[in-house]
C-alpha positions as CSV (number, residue, x, y, z in Angstrom):
1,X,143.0,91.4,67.2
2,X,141.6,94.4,65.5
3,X,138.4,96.3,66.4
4,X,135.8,98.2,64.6
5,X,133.4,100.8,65.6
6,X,130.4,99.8,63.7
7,X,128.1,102.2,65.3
8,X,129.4,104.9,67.1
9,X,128.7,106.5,70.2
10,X,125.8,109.2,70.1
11,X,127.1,112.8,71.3
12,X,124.1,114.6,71.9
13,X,123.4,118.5,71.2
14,X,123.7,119.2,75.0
15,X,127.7,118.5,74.6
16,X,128.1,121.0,71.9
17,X,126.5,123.4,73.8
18,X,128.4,122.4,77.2
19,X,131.6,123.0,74.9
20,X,130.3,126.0,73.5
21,X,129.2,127.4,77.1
22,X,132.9,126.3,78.3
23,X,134.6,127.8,75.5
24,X,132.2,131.3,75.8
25,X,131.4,130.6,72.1
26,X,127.8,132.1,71.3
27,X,127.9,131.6,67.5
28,X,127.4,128.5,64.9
29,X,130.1,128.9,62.8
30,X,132.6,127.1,64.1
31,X,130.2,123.6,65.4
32,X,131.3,121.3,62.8
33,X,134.9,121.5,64.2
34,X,133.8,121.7,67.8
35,X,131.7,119.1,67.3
36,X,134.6,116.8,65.5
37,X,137.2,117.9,68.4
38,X,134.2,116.5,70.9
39,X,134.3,113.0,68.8
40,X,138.2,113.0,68.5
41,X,138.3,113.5,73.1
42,X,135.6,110.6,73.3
43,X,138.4,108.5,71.5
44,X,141.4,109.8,73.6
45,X,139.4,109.0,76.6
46,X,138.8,105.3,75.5
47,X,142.4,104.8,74.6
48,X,143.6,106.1,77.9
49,X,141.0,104.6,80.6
50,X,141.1,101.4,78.1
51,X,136.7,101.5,77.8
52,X,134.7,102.4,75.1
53,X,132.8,105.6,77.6
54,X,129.7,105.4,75.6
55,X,127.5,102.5,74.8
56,X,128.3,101.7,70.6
57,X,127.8,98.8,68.6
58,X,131.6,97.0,67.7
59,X,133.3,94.3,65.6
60,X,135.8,92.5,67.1
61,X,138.2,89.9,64.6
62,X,140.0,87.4,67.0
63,X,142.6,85.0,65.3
64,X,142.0,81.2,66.0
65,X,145.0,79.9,65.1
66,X,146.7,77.4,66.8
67,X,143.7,76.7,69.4
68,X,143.3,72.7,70.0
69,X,144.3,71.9,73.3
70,X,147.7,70.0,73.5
71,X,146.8,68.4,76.8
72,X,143.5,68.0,79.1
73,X,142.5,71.5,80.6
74,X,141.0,71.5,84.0
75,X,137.4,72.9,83.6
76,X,137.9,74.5,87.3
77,X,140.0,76.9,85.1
78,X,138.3,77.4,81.6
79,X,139.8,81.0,80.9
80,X,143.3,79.0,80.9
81,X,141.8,76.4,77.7
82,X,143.7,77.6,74.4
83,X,140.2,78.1,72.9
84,X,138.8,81.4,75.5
85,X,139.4,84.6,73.9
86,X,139.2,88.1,75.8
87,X,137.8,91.0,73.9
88,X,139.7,94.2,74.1
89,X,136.5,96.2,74.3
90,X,135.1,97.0,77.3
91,X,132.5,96.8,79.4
92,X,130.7,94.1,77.2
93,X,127.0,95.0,77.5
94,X,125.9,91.9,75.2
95,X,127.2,89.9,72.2
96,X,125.0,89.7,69.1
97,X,127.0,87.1,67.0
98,X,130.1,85.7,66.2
99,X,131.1,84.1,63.0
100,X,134.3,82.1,61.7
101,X,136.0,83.5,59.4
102,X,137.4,81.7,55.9
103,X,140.9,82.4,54.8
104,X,139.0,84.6,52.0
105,X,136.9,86.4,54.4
106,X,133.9,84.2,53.6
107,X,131.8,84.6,57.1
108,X,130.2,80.9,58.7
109,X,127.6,80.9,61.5
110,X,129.4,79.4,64.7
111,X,127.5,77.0,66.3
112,X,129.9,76.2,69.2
113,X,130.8,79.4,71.3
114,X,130.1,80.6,75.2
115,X,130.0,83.7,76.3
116,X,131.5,84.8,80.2
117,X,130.9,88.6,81.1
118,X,132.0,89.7,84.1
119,X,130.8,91.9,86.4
120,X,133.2,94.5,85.4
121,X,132.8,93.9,81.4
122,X,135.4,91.7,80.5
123,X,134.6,89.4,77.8
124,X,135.4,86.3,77.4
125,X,134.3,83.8,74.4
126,X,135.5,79.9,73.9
127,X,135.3,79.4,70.2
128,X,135.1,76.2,68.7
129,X,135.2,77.2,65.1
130,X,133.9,75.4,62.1
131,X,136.3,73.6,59.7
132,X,138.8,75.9,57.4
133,X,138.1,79.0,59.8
134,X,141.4,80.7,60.7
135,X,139.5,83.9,62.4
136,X,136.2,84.6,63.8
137,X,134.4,88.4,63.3
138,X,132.2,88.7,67.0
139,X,129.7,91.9,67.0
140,X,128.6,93.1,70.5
141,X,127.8,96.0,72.3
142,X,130.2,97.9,74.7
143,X,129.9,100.9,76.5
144,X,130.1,102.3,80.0
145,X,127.1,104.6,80.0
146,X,124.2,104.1,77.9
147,X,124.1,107.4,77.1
148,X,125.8,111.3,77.2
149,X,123.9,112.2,80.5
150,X,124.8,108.9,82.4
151,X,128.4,109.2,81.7
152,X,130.1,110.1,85.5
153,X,130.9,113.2,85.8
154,X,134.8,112.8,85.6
155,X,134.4,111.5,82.2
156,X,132.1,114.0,81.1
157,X,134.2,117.0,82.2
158,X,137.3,115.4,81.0
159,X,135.8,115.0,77.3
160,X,134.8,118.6,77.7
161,X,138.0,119.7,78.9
162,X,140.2,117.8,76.2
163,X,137.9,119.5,73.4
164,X,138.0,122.8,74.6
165,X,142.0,122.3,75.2
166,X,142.6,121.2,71.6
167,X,140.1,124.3,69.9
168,X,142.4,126.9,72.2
169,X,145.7,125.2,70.8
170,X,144.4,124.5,67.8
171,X,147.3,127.5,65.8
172,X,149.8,126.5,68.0
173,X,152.8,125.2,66.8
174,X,154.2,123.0,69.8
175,X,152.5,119.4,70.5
176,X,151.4,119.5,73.8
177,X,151.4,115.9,75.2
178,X,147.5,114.4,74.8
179,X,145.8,114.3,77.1
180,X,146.7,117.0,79.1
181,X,147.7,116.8,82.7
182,X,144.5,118.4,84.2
183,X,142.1,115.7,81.6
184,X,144.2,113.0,83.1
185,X,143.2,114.2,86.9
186,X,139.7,113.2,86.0
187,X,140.2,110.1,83.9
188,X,143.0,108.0,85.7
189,X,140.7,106.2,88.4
190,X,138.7,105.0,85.6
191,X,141.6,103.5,84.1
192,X,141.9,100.0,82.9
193,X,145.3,98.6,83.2
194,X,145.7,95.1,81.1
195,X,148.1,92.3,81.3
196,X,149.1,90.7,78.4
């Protein structure tokens, strides 16, 4: 399963300047980098809770090998049918489509496919996929907060934190374990442990 950020997340001018205010930084010479270190502590934050923080548009590839059932499936459990797939991004706000996938990357409309979100996000799609497909490319939408200023608070800081942490290190020499201890404070009771 491999994802792609198709659209990414919008960081606003408000979180430079947050950084900025946080770092005691008055000037404009140095916001391209600031500005980069903001985008690279959005990503370390959705790697460690396991959710995209901000809402972003995404392209999720799911392998279909292997999926007709060997046996009947009880429809009381449909998640347990060979043919449900759960997206790694979450929370799901919405899927926009989902094609199959030819062995030479030649996309075809599938006509067979449900959707499940649940309450927390987690996405769930049975795929029935059309003849010679060995993959399937879904788009959708994922994101915790719609935008920068709807992001909770232990989030926010933490991205702020993680960027102004990495600009003060930034001539160091040593590699200082990422995040840092006082980011993961904030972050770990958003965390999303999975099960594979």
């Amino acid at each position: 399963m491999m994802r792609t950020i198709v659209t990414p997340a919008v960081l606003p001018p408000a979180a430079l300047a947050e950084l900025k205010q946080w770092l005691g930084i008055s000037t404009t010479q140095d916001d391209d980098s600031l500005s980069s270190l903001l985008a690279m502590a959005l990503e370390v934050c959705a790697d460690f809770t396991g959710m995209l923080p901000l809402l972003c548009t995404v392209e999720e590839s799911l392998g279909l090998h292997g999926q007709r059932p060997q046996e009947p499936w009880s429809q009381a459990w449909p998640f347990a049918h060979p043919r449900w797939h759960r997206l790694t991004s979450t929370p799901v706000k919405s899927v926009a489509a989902v094609a199959g996938l030819q062995g030479d990357g030649t996309p075809i409309a599938v006509e067979d496919v449900e959707i499940r979100i649940d309450a927390s996000g987690a996405c769930q799609l049975r795929i029935d996929p059309p003849h010679g497909c060995t993959s399937a490319l879904v788009t959708l939408e994922a994101g915790l907060a719609a935008d920068w200023d709807h992001l909770p608070q232990p989030l926010h800081h933490g991205i702020i934190r993680l960027a102004a942490h990495q600009y003060r290190m930034r001539e160091t020499a040593g590699a200082d374990a990422l995040p840092p201890a006082s980011v993961t404070a904030l972050w770990r009771p958003y965390r999303r442990m999975r099960v594979t």
